[in-house]
C-alpha positions as CSV (number, residue, x, y, z in Angstrom):
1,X,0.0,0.0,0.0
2,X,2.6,2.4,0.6
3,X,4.2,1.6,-2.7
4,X,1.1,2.4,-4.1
5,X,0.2,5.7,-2.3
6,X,3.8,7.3,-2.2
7,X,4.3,6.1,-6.3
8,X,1.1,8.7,-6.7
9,X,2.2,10.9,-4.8
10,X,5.3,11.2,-6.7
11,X,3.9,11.3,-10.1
12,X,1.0,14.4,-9.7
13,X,4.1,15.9,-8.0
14,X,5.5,15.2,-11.6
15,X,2.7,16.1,-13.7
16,X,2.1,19.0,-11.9
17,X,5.5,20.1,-12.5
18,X,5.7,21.0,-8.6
19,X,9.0,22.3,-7.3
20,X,10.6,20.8,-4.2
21,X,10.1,22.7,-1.4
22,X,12.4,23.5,2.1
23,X,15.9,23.0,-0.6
24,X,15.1,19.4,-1.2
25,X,17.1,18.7,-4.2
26,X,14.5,16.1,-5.8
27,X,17.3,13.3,-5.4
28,X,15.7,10.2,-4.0
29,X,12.1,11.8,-4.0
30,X,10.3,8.8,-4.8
31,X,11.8,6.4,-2.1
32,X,11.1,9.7,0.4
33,X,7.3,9.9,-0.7
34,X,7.1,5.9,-0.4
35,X,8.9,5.7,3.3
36,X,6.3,8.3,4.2
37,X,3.7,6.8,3.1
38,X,4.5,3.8,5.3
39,X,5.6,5.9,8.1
40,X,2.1,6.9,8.4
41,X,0.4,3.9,8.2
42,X,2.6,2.5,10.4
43,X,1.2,5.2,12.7
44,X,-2.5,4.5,12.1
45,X,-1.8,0.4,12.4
46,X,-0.2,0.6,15.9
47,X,-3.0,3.1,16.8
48,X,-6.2,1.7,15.4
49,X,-6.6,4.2,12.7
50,X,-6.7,4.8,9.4
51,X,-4.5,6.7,7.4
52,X,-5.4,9.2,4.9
53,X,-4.5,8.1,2.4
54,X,-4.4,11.4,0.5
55,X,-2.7,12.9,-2.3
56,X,-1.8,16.5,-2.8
57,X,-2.9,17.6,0.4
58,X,0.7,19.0,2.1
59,X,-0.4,20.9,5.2
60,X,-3.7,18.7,5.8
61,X,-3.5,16.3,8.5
62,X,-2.2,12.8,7.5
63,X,-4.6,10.9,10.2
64,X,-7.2,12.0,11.8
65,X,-8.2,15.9,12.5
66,X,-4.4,17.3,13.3
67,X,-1.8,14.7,13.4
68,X,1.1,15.0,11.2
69,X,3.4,11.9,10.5
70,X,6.9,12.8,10.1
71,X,9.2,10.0,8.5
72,X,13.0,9.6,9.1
73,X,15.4,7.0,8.3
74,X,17.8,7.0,11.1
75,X,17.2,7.2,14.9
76,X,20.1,10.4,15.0
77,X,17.5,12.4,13.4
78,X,15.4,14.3,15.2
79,X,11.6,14.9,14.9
80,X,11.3,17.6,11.9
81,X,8.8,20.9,11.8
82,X,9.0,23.7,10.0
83,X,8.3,27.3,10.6
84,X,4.9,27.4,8.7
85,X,3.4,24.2,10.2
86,X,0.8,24.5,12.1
87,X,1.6,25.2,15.9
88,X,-1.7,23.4,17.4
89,X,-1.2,19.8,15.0
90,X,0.6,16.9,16.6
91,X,3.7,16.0,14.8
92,X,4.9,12.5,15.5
93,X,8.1,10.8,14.8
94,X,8.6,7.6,13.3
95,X,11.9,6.2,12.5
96,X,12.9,3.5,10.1
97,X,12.3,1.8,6.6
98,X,10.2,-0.6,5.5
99,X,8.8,-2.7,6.7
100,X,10.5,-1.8,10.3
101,X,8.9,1.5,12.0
102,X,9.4,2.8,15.4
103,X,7.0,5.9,16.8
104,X,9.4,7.5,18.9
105,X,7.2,9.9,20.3
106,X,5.1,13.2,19.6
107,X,4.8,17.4,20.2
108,X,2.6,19.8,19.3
109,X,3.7,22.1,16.8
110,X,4.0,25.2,19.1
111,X,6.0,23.1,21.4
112,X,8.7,21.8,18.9
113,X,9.3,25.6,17.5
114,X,12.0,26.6,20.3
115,X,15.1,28.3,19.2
116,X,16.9,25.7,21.2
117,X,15.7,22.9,18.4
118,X,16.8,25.5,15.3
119,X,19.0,24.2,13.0
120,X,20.1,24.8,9.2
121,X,21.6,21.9,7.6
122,X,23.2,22.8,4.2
123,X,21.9,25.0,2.0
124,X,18.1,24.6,3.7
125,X,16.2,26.8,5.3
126,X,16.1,26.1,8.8
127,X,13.8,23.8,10.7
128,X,13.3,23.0,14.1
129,X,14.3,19.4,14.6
130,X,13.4,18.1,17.8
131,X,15.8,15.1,20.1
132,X,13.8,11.6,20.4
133,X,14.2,12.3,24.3
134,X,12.6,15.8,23.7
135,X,9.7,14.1,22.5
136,X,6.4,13.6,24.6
137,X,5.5,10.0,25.5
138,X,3.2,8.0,23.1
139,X,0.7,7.2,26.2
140,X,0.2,11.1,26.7
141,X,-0.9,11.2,22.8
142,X,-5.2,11.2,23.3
143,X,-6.6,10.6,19.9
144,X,-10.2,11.8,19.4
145,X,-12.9,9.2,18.1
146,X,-13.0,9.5,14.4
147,X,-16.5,9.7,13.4
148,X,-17.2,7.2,10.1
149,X,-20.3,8.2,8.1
150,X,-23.8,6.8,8.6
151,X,-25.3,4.6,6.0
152,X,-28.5,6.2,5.0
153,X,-29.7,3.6,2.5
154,X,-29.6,0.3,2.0
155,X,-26.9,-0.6,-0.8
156,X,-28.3,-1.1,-4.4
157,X,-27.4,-3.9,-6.3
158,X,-26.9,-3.3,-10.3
159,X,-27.2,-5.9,-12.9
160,X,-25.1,-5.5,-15.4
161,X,-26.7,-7.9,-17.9
């Protein structure tokens, strides 16, 4: 499924001739799109949830209401948010590559902007990139009921011949 969802996400990125943002150089970007695909539903299958699933939607939440799944490769780095996120969305941190994922943890977004956690790595803007041991424990994390839709009707069946 990840495959699937970060291969799409990849190509209207493509199609739509979109530019990298934050100095991302492009290199890599489909493996990137495909680990964070996985990252979140990694997220949503240790919590019960369902992941978005979405394409194309950037600063929308990936699950639920106002969480934001950040995916890194290494355990060295730190929990990434950037000035323009949103400061009342919970950004959690997951770590590996498929198909191995830890959730190290979580912050709000007004909590990880600090100076302290400022940092500039090459020719990027900067970021604020947040220790694992900074990070807020995953019991604290209280995830509101998602509300499904109500069937209103009973399904149709259509005969095709």
């Amino acid at each position: 499924m990840s495959v699937t969802l970060g291969t799409g996400r990849q190509e209207e990125a493509l199609q739509s001739k979109r530019k990298d943002q934050h100095g991302f150089d492009g290199k890599d970007g489909l493996k990137i799109h495909i680990e964070g695909a996985a990252g979140e539903i990694a997220f949503a299958k240790a919590f019960g949830l369902y992941p978005g699933f979405t394409i194309n939607t950037f600063k929308a939440a990936d699950i639920g209401s106002n969480i934001q799944v950040r995916t890194r490769s290494e355990r060295r780095y730190g929990l990434i948010v950037r000035p323009d996120d949103d400061d009342d969305a919970v950004f959690v941190h997951v770590i590996g590559s498929r198909p191995n994922y830890t959730i190290m943890g979580w912050l709000l977004g007004k909590d990880a902007k600090r100076a302290g956690y400022s940092e500039t790595h090459g020719d990027r803007p900067p970021a604020f990139f947040v220790p694992s041991e900074d990070l807020r424990d995953l019991s604290e994390l209280q995830i509101p009921p998602v509300r499904l839709p109500q069937r209103v009707a009973e399904p149709v069946t259509e005969h095709l011949f």
